[in-house]
MARBA-3410 file (N, C-alpha, C, O; in Angstrom, 1 decimal):
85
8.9,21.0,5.4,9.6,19.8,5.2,10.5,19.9,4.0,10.1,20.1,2.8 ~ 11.7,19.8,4.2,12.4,19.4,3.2,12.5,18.7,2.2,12.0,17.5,2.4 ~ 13.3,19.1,0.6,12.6,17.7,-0.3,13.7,16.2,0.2,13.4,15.0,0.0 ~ 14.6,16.5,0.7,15.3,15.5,1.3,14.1,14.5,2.3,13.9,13.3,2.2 ~ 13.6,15.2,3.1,12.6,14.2,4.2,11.7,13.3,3.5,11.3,12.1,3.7
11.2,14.8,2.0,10.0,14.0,1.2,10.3,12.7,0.4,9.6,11.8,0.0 ~ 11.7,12.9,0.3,12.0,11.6,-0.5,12.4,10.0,0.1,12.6,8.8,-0.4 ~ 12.6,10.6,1.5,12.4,9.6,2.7,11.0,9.2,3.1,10.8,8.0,3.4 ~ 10.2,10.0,3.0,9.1,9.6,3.0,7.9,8.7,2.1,6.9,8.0,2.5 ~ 8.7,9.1,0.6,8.3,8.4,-0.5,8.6,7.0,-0.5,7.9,6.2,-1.1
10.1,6.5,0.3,10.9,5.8,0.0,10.1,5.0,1.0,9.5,3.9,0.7 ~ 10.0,5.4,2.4,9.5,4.7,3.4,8.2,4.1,3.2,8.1,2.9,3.4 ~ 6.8,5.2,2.4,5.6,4.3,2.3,5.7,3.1,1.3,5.1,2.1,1.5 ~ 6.7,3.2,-0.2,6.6,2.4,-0.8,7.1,1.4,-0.4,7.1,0.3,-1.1 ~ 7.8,1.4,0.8,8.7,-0.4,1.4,7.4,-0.8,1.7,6.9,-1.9,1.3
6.7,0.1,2.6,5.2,-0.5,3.6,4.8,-1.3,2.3,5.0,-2.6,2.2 ~ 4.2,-0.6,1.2,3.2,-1.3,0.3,3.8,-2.1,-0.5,3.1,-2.5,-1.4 ~ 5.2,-2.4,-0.5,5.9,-3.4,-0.9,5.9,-4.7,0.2,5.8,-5.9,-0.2 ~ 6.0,-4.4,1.1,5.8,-5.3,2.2,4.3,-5.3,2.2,4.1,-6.2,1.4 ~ 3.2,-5.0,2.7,2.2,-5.3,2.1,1.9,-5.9,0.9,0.6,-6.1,0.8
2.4,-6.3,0.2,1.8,-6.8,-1.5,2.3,-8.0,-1.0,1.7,-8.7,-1.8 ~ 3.0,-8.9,-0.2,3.7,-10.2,-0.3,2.4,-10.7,0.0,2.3,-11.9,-0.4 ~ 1.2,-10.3,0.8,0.2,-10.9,0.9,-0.8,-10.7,0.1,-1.9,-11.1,0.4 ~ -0.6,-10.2,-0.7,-2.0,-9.6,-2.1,-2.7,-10.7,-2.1,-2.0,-11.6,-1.6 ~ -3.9,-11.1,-2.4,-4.6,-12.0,-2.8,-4.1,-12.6,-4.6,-4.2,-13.8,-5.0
-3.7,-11.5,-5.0,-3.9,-12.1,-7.0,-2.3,-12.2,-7.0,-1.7,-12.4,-8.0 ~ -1.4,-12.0,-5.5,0.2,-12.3,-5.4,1.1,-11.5,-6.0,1.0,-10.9,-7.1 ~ 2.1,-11.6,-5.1,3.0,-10.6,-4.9,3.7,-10.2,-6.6,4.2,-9.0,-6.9 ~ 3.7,-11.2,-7.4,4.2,-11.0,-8.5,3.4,-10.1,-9.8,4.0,-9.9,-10.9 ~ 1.9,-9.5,-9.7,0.8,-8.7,-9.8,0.7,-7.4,-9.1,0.2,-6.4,-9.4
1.4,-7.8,-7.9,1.1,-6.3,-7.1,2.6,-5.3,-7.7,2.4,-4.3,-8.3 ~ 4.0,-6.0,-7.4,4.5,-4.8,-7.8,4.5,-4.6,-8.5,3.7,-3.7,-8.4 ~ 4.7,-4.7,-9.9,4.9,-4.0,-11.6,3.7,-2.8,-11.5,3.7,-1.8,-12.3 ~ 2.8,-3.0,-10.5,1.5,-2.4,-11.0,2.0,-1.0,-9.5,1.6,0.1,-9.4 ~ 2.6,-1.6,-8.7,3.0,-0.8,-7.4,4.2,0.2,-8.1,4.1,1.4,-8.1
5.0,-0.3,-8.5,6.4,0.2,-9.1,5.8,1.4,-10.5,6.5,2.3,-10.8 ~ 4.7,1.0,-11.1,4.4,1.7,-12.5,3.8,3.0,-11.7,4.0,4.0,-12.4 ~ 3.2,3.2,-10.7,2.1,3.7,-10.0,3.1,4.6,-9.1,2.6,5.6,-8.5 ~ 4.3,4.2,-9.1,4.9,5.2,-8.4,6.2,6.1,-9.6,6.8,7.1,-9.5 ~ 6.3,5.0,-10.8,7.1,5.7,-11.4,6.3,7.0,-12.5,6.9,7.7,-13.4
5.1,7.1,-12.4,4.2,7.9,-13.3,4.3,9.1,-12.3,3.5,9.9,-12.9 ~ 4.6,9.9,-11.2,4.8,10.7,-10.5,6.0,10.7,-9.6,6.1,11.2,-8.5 ~ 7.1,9.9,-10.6,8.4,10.3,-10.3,9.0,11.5,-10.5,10.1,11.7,-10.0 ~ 8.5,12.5,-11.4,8.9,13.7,-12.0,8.6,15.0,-11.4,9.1,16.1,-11.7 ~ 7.4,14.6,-10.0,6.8,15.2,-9.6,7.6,16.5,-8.7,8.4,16.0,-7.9
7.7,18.2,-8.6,8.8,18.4,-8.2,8.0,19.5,-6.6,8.6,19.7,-5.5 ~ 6.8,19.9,-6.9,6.6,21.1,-6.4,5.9,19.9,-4.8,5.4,18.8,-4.9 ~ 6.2,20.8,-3.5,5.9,19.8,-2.8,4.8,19.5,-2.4,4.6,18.5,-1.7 ~ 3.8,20.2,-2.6,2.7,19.9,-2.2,1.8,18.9,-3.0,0.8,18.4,-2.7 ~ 2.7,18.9,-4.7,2.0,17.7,-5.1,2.7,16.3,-4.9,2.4,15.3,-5.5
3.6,16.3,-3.9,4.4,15.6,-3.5,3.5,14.4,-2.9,3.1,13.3,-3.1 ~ 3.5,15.8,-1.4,2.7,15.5,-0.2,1.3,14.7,-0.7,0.9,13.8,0.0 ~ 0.9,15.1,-1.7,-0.9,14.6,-1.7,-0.3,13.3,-2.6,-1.0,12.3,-2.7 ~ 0.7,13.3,-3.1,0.5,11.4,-3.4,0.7,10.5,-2.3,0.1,9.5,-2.1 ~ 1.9,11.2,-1.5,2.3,10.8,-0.1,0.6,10.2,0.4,0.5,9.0,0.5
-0.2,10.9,0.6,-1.1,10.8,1.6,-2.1,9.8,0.7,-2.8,8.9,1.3 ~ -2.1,10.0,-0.8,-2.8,9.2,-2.0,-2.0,7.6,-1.4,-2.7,6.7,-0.9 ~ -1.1,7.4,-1.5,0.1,6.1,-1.2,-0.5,5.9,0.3,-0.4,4.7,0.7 ~ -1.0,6.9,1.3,-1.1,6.0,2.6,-2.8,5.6,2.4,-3.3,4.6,2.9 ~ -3.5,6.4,1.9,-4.7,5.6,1.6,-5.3,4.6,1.1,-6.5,4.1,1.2
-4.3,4.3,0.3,-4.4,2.5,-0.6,-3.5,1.9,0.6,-3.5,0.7,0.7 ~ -2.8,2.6,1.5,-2.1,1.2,2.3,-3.2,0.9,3.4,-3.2,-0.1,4.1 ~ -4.2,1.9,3.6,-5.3,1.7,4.6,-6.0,0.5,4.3,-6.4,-0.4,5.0 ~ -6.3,0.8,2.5,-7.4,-0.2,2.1,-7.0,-1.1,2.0,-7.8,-1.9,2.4 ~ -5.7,-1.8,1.3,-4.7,-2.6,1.5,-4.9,-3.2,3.1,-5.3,-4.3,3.2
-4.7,-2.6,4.2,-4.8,-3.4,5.4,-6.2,-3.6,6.1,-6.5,-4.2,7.2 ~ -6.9,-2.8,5.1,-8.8,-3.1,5.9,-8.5,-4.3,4.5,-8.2,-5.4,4.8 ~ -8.7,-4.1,3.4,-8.7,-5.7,2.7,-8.7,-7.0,3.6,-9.5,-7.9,3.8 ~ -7.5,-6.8,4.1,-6.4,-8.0,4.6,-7.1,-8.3,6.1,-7.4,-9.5,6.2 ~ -7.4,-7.7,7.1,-8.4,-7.6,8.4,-9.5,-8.5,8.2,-9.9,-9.4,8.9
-10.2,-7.8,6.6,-11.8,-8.2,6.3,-11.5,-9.8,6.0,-12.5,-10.5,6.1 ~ -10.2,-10.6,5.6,-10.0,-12.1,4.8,-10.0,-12.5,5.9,-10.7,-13.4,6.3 ~ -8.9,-11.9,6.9,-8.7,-12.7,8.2,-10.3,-12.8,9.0,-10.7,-13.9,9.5 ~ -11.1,-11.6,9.1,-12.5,-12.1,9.9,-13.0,-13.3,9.2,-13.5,-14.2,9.8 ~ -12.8,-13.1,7.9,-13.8,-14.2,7.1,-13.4,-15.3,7.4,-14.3,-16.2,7.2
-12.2,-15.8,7.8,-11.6,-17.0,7.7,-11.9,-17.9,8.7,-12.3,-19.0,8.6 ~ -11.5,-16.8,10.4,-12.2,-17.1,11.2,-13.8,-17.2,12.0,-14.2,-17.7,13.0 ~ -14.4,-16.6,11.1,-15.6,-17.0,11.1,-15.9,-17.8,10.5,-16.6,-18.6,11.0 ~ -15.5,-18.0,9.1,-16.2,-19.7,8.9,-15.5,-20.6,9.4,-16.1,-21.7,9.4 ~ -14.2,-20.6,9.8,-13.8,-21.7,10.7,-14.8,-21.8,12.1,-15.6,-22.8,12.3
-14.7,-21.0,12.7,-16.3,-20.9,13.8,-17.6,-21.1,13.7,-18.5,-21.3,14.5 ~ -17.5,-21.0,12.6,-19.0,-21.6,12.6,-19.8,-22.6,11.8,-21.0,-22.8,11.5 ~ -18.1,-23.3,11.6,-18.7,-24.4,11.5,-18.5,-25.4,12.5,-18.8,-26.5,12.2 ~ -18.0,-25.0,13.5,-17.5,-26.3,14.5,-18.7,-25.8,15.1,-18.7,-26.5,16.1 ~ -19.9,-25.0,15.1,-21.1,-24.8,16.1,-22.2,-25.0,15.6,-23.2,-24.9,16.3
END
């Protein structure tokens, strides 16, 4: 892979978890500075395989990020359900 693709790549997960944060629980205005700091501390980064493992570091918080977000939605709907029973 090219460092051209990797920086498409970088560019692409950080929209996801920008787009993800509008729903943060502590709000969108908490998630980026801390999203944006978190990506500018291995901005410098050149050789590619330490590229790749932040790449893959950045899709594993977007996992936990959307199992978070899954786990509020079950909860919501379950206590809405059970309380009408």
């Amino acid at each position: 892979m090219t460092s051209t693709n990797l920086r498409y790549e970088v560019i692409r997960i950080y929209k996801q978890l920008l787009h993800l944060g509008r729903d943060y629980p502590l709000g969108y205005a908490y998630f980026r500075p801390r999203l944006h700091k978190a990506f500018s501390a291995k901005a410098d980064l050149t050789d590619e395989n330490e590229i790749r493992r932040g790449i893959e570091q950045a899709e594993f918080v977007k996992k936990e990020i959307e199992a978070l977000y899954y786990l509020k939605r079950y909860r919501a709907l379950r206590q809405r359900y059970d309380k009408t029973t």
